[in-house]
C-alpha positions in Angstrom: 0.0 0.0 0.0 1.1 3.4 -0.9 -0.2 6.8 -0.7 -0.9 6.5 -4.3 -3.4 3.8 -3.9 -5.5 5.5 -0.9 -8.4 3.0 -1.7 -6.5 0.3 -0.4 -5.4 2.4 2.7 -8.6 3.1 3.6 -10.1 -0.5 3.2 -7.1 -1.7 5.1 -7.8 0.6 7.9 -12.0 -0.3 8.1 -10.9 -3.8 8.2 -8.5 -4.0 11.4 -11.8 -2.0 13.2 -14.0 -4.9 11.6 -12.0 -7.8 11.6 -9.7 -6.7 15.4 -11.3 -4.1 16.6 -8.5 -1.9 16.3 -9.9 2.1 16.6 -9.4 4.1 13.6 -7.6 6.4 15.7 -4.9 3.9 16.3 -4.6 2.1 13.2 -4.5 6.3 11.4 -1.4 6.9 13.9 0.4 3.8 13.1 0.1 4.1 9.7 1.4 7.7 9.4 -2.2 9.8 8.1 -4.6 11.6 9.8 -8.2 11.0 10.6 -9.2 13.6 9.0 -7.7 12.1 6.0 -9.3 8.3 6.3 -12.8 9.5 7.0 -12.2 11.9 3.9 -11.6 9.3 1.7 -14.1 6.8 3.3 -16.8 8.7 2.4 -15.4 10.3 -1.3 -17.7 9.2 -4.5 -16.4 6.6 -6.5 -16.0 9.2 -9.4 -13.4 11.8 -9.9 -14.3 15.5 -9.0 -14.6 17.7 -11.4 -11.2 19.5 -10.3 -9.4 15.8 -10.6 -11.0 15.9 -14.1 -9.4 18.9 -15.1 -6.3 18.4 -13.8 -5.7 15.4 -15.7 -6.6 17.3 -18.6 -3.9 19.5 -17.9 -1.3 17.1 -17.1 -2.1 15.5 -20.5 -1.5 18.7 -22.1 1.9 19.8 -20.8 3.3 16.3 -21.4 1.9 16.6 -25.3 3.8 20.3 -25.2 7.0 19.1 -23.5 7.0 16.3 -26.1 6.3 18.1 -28.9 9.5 20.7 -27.9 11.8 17.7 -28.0 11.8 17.6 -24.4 12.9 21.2 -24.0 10.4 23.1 -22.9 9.9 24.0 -19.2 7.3 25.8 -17.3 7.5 29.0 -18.6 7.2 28.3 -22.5 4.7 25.4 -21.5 2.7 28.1 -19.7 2.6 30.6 -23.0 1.5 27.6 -25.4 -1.2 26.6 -22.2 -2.6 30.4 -22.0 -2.3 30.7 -26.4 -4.6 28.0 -26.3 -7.0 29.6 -24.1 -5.9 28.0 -20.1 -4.6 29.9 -17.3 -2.6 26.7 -16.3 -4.3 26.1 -12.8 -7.1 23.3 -12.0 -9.6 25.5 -10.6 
């Protein structure tokens, strides 16, 4: 399990509370994150938000950019050609 896979983090954690009945709390603290952070993502809809939506939109773009410079570009000549084509470059 990694922070990249929070699914998996979260499902662990519900299970020691089913399974050993092992608090949240404890289980959170030994694994490093916050409660805040597993009851967050226990509850989160098992679609993407419209802002995680965008964003991968964007990432897309700046790769095809940096790609199509030969690998050159960096943020500020990515950030022209983003804005030319009508972004600001943020994930609003």
């Amino acid at each position: 399990m990694t922070e990249n896979e929070p699914e998996a983090l979260v499902a662990f954690i519900g299970r020691q509370r089913a399974e050993h009945n092992v608090p949240h709390r404890m289980s959170c603290r030994l694994l490093g994150v916050s409660e805040a952070w597993f009851y967050k993502w226990r509850r989160r809809s098992a679609e993407p938000t419209e802002r995680e939506v965008r964003r991968v939109k964007l990432e897309e773009r700046i790769r095809y950019f940096f790609r199509a410079s030969g690998e050159t570009y960096g943020s500020p000549r990515i950030t022209l050609d983003l804005w030319e084509e009508g972004r600001d470059g943020r994930c609003r």
